[in-house]
C-alpha positions as CSV (number, residue, x, y, z in Angstrom):
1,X,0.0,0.0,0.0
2,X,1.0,3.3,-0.6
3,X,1.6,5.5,2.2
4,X,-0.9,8.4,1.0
5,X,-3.4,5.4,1.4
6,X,-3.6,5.4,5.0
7,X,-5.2,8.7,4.5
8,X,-7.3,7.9,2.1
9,X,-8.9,5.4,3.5
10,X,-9.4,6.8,7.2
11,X,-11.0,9.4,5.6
12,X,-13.3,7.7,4.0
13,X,-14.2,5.9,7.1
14,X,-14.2,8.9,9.6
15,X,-13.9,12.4,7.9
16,X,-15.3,14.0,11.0
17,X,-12.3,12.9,13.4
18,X,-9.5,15.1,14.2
19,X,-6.5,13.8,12.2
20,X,-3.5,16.7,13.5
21,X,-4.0,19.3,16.4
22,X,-1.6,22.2,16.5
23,X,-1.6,25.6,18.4
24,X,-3.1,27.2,15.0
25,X,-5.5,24.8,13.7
26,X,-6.7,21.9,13.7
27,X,-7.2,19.3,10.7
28,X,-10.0,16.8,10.3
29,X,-9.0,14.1,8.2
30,X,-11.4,14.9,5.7
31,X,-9.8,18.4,5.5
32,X,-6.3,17.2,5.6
33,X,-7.4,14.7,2.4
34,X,-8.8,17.3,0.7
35,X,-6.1,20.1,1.4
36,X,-3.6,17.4,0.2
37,X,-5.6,16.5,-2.8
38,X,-5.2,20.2,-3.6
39,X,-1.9,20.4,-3.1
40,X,-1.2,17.7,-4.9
41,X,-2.7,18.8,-8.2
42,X,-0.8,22.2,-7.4
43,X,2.6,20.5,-8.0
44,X,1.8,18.5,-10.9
45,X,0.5,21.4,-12.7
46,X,3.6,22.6,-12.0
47,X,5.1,20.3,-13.6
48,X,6.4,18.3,-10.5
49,X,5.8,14.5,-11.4
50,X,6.0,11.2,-10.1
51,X,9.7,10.2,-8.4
52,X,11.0,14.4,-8.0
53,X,12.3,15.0,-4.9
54,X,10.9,18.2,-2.5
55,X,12.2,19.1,-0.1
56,X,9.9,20.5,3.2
57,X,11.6,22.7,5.4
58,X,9.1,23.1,8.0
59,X,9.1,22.8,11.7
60,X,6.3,20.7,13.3
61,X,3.2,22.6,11.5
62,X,-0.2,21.5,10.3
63,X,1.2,22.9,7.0
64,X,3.9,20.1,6.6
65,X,1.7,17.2,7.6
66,X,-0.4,18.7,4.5
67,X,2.7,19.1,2.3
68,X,4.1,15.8,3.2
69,X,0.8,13.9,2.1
70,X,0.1,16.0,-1.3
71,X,4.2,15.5,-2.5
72,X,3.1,11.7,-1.9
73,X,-0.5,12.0,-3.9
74,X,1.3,13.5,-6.7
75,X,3.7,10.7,-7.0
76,X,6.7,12.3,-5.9
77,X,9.4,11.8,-2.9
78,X,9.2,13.7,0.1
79,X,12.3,14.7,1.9
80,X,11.8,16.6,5.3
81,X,14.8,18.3,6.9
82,X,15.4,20.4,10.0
83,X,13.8,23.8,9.9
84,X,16.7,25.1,12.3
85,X,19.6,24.0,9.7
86,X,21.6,26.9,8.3
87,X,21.4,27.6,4.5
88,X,24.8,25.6,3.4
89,X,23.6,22.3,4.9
90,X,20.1,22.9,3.1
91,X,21.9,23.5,-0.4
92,X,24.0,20.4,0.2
93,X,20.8,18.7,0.6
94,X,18.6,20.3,-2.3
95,X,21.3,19.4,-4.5
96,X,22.4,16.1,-3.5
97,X,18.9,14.8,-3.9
98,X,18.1,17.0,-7.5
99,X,15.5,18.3,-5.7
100,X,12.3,19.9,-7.8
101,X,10.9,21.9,-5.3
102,X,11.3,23.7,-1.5
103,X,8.7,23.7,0.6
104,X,9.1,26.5,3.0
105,X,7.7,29.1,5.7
106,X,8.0,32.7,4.7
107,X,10.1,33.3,8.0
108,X,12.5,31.0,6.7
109,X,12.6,32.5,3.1
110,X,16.3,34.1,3.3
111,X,17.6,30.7,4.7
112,X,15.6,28.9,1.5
113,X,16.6,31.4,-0.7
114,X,20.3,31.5,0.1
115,X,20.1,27.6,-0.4
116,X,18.1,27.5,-3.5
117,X,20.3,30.1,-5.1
118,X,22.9,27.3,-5.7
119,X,20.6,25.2,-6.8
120,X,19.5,24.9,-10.3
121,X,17.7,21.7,-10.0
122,X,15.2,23.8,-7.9
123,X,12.4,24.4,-9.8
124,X,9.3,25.9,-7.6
125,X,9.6,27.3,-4.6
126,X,5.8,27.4,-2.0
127,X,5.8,29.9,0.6
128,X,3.5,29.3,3.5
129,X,2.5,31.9,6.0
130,X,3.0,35.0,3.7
131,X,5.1,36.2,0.5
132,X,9.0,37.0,0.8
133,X,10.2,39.6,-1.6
134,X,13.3,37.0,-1.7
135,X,11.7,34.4,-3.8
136,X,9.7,36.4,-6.3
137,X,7.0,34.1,-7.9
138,X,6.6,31.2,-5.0
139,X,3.6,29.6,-5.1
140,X,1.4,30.9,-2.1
141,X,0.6,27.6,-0.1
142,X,-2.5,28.7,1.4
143,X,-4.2,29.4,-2.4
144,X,-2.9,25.7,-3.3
145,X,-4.1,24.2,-0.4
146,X,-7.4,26.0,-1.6
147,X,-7.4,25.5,-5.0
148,X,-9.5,22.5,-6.7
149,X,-8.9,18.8,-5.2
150,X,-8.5,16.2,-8.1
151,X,-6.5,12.7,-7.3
152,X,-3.4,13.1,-9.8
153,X,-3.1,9.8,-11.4
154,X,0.8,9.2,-11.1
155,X,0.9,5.5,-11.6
156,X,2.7,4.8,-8.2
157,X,3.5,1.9,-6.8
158,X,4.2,0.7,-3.4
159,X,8.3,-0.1,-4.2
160,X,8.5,3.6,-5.4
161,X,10.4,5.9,-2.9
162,X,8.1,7.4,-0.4
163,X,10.7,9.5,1.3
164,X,14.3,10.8,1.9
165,X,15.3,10.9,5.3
166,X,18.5,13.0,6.4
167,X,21.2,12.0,8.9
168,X,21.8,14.2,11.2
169,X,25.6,14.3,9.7
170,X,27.7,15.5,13.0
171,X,30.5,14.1,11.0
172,X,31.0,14.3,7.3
173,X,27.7,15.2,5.4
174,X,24.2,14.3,5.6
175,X,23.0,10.9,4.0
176,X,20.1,10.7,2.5
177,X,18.4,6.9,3.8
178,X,16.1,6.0,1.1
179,X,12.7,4.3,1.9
180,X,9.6,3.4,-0.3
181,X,6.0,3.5,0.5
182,X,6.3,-0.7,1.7
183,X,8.9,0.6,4.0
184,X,6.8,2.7,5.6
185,X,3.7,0.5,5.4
186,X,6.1,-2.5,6.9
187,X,7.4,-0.2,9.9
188,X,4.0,1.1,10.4
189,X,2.1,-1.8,11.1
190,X,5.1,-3.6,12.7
191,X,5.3,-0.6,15.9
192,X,1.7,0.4,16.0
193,X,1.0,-3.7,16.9
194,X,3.9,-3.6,19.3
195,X,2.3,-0.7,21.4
196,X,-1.4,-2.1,20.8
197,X,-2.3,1.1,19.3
198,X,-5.7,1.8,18.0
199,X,-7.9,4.7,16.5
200,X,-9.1,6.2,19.8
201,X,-5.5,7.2,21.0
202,X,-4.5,10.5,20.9
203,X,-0.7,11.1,20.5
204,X,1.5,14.1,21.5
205,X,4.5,14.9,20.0
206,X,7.1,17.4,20.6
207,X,9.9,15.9,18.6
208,X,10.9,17.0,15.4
209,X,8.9,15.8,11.9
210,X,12.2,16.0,10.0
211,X,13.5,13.4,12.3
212,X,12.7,10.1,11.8
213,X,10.8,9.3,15.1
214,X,8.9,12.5,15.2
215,X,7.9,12.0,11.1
216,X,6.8,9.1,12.2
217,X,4.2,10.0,14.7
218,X,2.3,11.4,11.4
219,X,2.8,8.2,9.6
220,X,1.7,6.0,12.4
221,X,-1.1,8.2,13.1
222,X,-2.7,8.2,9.6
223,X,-1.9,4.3,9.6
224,X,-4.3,3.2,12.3
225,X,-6.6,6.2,12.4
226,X,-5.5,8.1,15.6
227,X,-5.4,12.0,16.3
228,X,-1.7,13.8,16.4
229,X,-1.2,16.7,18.6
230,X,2.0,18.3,17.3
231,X,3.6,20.7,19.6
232,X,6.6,22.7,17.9
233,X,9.2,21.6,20.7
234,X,9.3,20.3,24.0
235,X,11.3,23.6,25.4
236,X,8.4,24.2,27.9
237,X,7.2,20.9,28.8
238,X,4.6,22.2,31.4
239,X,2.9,23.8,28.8
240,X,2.6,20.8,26.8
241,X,1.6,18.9,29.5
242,X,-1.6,21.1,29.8
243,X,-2.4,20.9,26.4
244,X,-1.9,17.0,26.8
245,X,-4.6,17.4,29.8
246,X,-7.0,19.3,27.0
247,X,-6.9,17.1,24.9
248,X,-6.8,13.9,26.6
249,X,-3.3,12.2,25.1
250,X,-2.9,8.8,25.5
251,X,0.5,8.1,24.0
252,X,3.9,9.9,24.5
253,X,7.0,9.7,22.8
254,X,10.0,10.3,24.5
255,X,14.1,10.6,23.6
256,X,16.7,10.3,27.2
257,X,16.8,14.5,27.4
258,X,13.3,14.8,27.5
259,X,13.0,11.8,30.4
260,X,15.7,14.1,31.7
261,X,13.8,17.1,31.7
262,X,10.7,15.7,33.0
263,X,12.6,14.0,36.2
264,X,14.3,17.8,36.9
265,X,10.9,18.8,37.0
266,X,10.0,19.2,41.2
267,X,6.1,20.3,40.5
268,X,4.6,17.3,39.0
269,X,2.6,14.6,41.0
270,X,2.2,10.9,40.2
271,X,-0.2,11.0,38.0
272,X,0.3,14.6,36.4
273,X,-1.0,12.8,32.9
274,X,-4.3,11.0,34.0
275,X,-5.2,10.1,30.4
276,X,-2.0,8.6,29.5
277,X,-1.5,4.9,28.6
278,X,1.3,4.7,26.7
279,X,5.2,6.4,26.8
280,X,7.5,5.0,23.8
281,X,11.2,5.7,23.3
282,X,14.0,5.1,20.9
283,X,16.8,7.0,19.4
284,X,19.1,5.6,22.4
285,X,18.0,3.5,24.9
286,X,16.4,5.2,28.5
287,X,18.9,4.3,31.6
288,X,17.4,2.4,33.9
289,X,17.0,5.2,37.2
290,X,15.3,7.3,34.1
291,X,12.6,4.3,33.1
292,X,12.3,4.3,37.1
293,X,11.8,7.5,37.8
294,X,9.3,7.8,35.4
295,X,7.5,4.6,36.6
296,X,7.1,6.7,40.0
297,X,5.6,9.5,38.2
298,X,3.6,7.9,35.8
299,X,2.0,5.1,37.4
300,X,0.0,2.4,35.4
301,X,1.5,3.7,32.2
302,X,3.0,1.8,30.1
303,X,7.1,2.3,29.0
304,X,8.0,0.7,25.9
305,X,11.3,0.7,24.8
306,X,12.8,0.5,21.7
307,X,15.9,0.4,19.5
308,X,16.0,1.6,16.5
309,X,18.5,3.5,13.3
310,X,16.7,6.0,10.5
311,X,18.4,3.1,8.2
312,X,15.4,0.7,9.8
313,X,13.0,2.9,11.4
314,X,12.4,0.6,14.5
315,X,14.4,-2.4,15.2
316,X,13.9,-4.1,18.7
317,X,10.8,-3.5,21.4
318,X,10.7,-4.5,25.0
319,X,7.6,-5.6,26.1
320,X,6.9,-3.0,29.2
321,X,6.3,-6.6,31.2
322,X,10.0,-7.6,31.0
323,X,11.2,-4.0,32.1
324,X,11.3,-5.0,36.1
325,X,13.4,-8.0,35.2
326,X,15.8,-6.7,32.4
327,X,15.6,-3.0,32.7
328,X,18.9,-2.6,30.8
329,X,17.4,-4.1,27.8
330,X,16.2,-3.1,24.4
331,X,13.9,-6.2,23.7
332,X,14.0,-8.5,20.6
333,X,13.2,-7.8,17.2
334,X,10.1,-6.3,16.4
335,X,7.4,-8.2,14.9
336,X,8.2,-9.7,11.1
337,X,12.2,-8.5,11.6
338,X,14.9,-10.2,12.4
339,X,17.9,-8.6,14.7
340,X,20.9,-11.0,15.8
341,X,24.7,-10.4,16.6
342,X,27.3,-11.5,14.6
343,X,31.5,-11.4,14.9
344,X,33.9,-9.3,12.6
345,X,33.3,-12.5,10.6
346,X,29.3,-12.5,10.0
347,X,28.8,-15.4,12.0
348,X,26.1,-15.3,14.8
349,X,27.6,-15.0,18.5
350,X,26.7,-16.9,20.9
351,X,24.7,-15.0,24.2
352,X,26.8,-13.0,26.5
353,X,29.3,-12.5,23.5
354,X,29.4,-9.0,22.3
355,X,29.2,-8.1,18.4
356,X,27.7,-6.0,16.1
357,X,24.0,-5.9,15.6
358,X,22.2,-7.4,12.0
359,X,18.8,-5.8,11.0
360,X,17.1,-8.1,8.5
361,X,13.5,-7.4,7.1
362,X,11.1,-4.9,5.3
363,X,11.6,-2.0,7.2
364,X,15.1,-1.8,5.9
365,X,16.6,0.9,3.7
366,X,17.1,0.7,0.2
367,X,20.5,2.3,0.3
368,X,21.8,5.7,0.7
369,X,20.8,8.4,-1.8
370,X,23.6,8.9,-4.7
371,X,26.2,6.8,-2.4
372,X,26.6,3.4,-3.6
373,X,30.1,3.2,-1.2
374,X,28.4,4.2,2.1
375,X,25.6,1.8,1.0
376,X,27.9,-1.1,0.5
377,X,29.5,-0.8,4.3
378,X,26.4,-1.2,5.5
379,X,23.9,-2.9,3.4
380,X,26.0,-6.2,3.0
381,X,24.6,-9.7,1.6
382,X,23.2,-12.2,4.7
383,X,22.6,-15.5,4.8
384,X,20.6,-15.8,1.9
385,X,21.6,-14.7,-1.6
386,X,18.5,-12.7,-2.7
387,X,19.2,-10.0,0.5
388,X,21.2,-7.6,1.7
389,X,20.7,-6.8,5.4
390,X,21.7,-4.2,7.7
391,X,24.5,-4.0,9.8
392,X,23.9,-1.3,12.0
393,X,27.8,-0.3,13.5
394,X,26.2,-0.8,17.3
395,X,27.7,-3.2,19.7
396,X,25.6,-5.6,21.4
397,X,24.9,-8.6,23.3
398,X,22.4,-11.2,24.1
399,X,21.4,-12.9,26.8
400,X,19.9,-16.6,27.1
401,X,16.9,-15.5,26.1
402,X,17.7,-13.8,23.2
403,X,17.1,-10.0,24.4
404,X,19.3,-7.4,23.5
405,X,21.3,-5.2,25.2
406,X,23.0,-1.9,23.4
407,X,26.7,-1.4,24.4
408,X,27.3,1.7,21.9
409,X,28.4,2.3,18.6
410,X,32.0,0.2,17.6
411,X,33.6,3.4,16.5
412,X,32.9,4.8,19.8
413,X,34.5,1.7,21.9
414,X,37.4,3.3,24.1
415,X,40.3,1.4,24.0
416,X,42.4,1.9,27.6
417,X,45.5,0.6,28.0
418,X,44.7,-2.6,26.2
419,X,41.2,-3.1,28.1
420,X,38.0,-2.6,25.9
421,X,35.1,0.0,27.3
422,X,31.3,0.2,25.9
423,X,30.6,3.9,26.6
424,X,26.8,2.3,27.5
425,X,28.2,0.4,30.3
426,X,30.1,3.8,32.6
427,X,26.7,6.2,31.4
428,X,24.6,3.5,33.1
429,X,26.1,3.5,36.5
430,X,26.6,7.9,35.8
431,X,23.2,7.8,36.1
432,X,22.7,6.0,39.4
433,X,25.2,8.9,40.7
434,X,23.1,11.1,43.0
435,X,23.0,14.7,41.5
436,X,23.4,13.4,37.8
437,X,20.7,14.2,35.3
438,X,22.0,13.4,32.7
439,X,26.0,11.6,32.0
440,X,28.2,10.7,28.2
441,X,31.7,9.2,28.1
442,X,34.0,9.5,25.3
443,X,38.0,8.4,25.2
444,X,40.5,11.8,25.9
445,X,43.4,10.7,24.5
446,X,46.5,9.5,27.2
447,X,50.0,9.2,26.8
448,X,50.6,6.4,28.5
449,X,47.3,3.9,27.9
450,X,46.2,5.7,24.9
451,X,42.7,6.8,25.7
452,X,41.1,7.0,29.3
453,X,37.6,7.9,30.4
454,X,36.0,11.3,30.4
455,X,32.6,12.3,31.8
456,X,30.7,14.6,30.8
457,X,28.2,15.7,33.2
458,X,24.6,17.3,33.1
459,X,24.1,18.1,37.4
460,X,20.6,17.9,39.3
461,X,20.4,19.9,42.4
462,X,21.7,19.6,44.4
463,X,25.0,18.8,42.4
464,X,28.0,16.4,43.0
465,X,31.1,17.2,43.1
466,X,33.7,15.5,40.3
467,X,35.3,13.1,43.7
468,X,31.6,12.2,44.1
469,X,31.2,10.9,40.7
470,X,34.6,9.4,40.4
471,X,34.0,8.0,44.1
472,X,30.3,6.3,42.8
473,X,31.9,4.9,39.5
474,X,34.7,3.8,41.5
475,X,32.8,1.4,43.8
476,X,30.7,-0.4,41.3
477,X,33.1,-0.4,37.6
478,X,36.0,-2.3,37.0
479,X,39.2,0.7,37.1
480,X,39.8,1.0,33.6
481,X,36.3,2.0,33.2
482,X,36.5,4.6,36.3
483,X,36.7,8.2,34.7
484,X,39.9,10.5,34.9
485,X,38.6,13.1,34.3
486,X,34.5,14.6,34.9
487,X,33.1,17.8,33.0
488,X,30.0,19.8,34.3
489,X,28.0,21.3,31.9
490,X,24.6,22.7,31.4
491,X,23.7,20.4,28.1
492,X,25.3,17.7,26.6
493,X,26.2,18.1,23.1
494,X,23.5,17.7,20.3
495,X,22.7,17.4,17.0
496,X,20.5,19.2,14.9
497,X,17.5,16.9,15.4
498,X,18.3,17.2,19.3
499,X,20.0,14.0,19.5
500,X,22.9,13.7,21.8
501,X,26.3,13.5,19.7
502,X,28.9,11.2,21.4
503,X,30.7,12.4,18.1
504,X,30.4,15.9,18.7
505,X,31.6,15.7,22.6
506,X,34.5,14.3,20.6
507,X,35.1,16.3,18.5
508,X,34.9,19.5,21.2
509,X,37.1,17.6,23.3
510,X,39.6,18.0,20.8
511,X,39.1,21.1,19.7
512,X,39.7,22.6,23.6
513,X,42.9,20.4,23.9
């Protein structure tokens, strides 16, 4: 099925029913079908036909959730990318992907203009919110969106590319993970079954839609019928949690800094979220005093969570019945997907015997965009001839019983005086440290044993001092693993998408010595 088909048909069934809820509007999903019909038969009379690339540079608006479904219904790719990028990162991306057309906000126009500029491939610029004096000629969005609704017969099919999805790219540039419509469909079905979801949910989500979890909570959404509240960013949670209250949310996904945020918090009660039911979370896994702390604050809910790369959308869930007796776990592979361990050699490790992790299924990528060599190091051939399957770069291990635990990337191992340490391993016992909020190791380089650890530090109040941390490590890690060194800061470092960068704290390490 193609992915404008979810939308289709849940209009179909229930036009009435709120499909997205922001601050500025909200959109039935009759309306969003019929805005997106519009749309749609904007581009292609434009000339913007099936397989183009556009580009929607957007933050988390009603506008994009329209844009991203009529680039679909006219049989092009949709490629969503972080409104908050600066214009040289946006014209690497418009012109690595031959983009047709840029999707903006008039507030953004000198950043979309700058970009565009050194783009030829860029074809059609739409403006929403107003008219920009720097791209004479854009096609107002709000007269597309209210133009006439016709379905544009494209001739799609479901192995077509749905969408581009970006890399965050804190090293190197941006990759552009390639995924059709049975992708989508496949990853879909495979995470809404895992959390039990069903049409009366209502989700809220603060995370980005031009990162793969938060674009997600649109797909998902349309996929089983549920409502979206889209909040623009979780900067002040307690206003979102109000407007979760309003609106009666039932499902809340979550990345570690915004667990982290909510346990800093000192005014909320057990309870604060009486209609919730559900809290997901993936990008890295939660530490353990996080998932607990939020157990204690939202009682009876359910914490599910999840591993998962943009190169396979989801890859492992924890049932949130197996989180008492293996809270340091990711789960098993997600239904109809296959994730197992294997040496430097392919072969499958045995449990308790660490190695990198294999994705195998239909929620994996077709390859990166225009990169056939960065597709090749990861998309490899398995055990049968007719696949490739992923291997992801992350270290892991299983246990008996076949449930995975994350150790950390394989580039990001530290090496100390001949001892091997898993980043993973020194953050989880960080955050049992009274005072820390929120903890990342990376190797600082040693004369003498090559690299040794270094903490970096987000404090709760009150705060512990760096002997206290060293001290709390010191009793329960092995002393290679100790860290030499402890760095407070206010934040940990981040990319774009608001994902914390092991790769960046690197790379600021180095730059300050």
């Amino acid at each position: 099925m193609r992915v404008e088909e979810f939308l289709r048909r849940k209009a179909a069934l229930h036009g009435g029913k709120p499909a997205v809820v922001t601050a500025g509007r909200t959109l039935s999903y009759a309306e969003l079908d019929g805005m997106s019909d519009a749309f749609a038969a904007a581009l292609a009379g434009r000339g913007i036909g099936r397989g183009e690339r556009v580009v929607v540079f957007m933050d988390n608006c009603w506008e994009a959730a329209v844009a991203i479904l009529g680039i679909l219904k006219a049989g092009a790719v949709f490629s969503p990318f972080n409104h908050q990028a600066k214009a040289e990162k946006l014209a690497y991306v418009l012109g690595n992907c031959g983009a047709a057309a840029l999707v903006s906000l008039a507030r953004l126009a000198p950043v979309a203009a700058e970009a565009a500029a050194a783009c030829p491939s860029v074809r059609l610029h739409v403006l929403a919110g107003g008219v920009s004096d720097l791209l004479p000629g854009a096609l107002s969005f709000e007269e597309a969106v209210a133009g006439q609704a016709h379905t544009v017969p494209h001739g799609g099919i479901d192995v077509d590319l749905a969408m581009l999805i970006y890399t965050s790219g804190s090293t190197g540039r941006p990759k552009g993970v390639m995924m059709t419509h049975r992708n989508v469909e496949a990853a879909s079905t495979s995470v809404t079954a895992c959390i039990g979801n069903e049409p009366a949910d209502v989700v809220a989500s603060a995370l980005p839609i031009s990162f793969n979890y938060g674009l997600y909570q649109l797909l998902m959404t349309l996929h089983v019928g549920m409502t979206l509240v889209l909040e623009r960013s979780f900067a002040y949670p307690g206003a979102m949690f109000e407007t979760m209250r309003r609106h009666r949310a039932t499902g809340l996904p979550l990345v570690p800094t915004m667990a982290a945020m909510i346990l800093r918090m000192r005014d909320l009660e057990p309870g604060f979220l009486p209609d919730l039911r559900y809290v997901t979370n993936t990008a890295a896994p939660l530490p353990p005093e996080h998932i607990a702390g939020l157990r204690r604050l939202l009682p009876g809910v359910a914490i599910h969570s999840m591993y998962g790369q943009t190169e396979s959308k989801r890859g492992t869930w924890l049932p949130p019945d197996e989180l008492d007796r293996r809270p340091g776990s990711v789960g098993r592979a997600i239904p109809n997907t296959e994730a197992y361990v294997v040496d430097p050699s392919g072969r499958r490790c045995p449990p308790g015997i660490e190695g990198e992790l294999v994705i195998r299924g239909p929620t994996v990528m077709q390859g990166y965009w225009d990169d056939p060599v960065a597709t090749d190091r990861v998309l490899r051939l398995g055990e049968n001839p007719w696949e490739r399957v992923l291997h992801t770069g992350d270290l892991f291990r299983t246990d008996d019983e076949g449930f995975l635990y994350f150790l950390g990337r394989m580039d990001d191992i530290i090496k100390c005086g001949g001892e091997k340490v898993a980043p993973k391993e020194v953050e989880a016992v960080l955050h049992g440290c009274p005072g820390v909020s929120e903890a990342i190791v990376v190797g600082r380089p040693d004369a003498m044993l090559g690299h040794v650890v270094h903490a970096i530090v987000v404090p709760a109040d009150p705060a512990p001092s760096a002997r206290d941390v060293v001290r709390h490590c010191a009793a329960r890690l092995e002393p290679h693993m100790v860290p030499r060194s402890v760095e407070f800061r206010a934040e940990l470092p981040k990319t774009d998408t608001g994902k914390v960068s092991r790769r960046l704290a690197v790379m600021e390490l180095e730059a300050a010595e």
